[in-house]
C-alpha positions in Angstrom: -3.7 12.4 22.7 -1.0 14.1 21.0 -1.7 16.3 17.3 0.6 16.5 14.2 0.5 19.5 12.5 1.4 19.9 8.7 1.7 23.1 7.0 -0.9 22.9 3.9 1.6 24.2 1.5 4.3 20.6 2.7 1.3 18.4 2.2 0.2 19.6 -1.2 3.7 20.1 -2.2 4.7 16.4 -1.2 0.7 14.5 -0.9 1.4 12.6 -4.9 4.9 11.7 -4.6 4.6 10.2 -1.0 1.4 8.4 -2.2 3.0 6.9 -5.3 6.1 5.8 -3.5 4.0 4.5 -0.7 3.2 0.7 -0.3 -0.8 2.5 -1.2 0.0 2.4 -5.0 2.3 -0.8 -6.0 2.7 -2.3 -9.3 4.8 -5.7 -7.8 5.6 -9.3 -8.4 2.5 -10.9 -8.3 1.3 -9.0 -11.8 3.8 -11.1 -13.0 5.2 -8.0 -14.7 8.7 -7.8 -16.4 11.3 -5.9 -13.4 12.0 -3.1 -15.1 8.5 -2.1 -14.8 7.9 -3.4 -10.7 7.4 -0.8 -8.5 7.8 -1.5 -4.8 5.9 0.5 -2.5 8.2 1.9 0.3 7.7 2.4 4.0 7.6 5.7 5.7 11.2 6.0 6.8 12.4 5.1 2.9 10.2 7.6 1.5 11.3 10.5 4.2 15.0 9.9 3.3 14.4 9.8 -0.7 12.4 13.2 -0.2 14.3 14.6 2.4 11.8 14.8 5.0 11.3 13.6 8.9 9.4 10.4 9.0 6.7 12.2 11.0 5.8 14.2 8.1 5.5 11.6 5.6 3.4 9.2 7.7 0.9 12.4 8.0 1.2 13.3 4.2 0.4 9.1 3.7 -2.7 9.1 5.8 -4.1 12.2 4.5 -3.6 11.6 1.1 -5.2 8.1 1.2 -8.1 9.1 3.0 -8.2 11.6 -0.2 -7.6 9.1 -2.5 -9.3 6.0 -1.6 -13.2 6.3 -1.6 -15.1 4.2 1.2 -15.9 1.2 -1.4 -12.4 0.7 -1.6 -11.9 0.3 2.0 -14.9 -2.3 2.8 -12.9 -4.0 -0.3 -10.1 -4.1 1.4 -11.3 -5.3 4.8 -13.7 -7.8 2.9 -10.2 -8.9 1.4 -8.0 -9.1 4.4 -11.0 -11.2 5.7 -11.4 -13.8 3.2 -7.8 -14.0 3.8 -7.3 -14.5 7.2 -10.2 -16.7 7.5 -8.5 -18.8 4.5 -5.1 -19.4 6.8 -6.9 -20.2 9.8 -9.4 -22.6 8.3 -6.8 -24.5 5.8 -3.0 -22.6 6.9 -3.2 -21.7 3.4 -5.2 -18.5 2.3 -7.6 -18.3 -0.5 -5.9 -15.2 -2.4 -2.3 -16.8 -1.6 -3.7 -20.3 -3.1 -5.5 -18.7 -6.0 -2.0 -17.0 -6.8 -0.4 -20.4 -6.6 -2.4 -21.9 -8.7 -2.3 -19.4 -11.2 1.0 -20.1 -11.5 1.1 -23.3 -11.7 -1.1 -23.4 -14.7 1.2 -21.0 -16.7 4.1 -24.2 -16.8 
């Protein structure tokens, strides 16, 4: 097993822009919001590029920083929703959140 090292001055230095520009924290399409205000998250390699750093960095700033900022609820909310979804495409090829979506949607016309 191999260990990444950050300096603790590079993570604090770095830990809230790489969260905010990571696909963690998204404001995107389905809010329905106007573009100007959609916010995609980016992946690792994007993020080490617009902050000039290696992508090794980054992914060890991201993973930190959410274990810091995510509690434990919001994971079991997060496997509980991948779940429901996965169980939703197997059982009907369409999942439950995708479908709710869809039909929220198609309400609005």
């Amino acid at each position: 097993m191999s260990f990444f090292y950050i300096d603790p001055k590079t993570y604090q230095q770095y830990r809230d822009q790489v969260i905010e520009m990571s696909q963690s924290i998204q404001v995107n399409y389905p809010e329905n919001l106007p573009p100007e205000t959609r916010r995609p998250g980016f992946s690792d390699e994007q993020i080490a590029e617009k902050l000039g750093l290696d992508t090794a960095t980054v992914r060890e700033i991201r993973c930190v920083a959410e274990r810091e900022y995510y509690g434990l609820d919001e994971w079991q909310k997060a496997i509980e929703f991948k779940e429901r979804a996965c169980r939703g495409y197997a059982e009907r090829g369409l999942s439950s959140v995708t479908k709710r979506y869809f039909d929220a949607r198609k309400n609005q016309n």
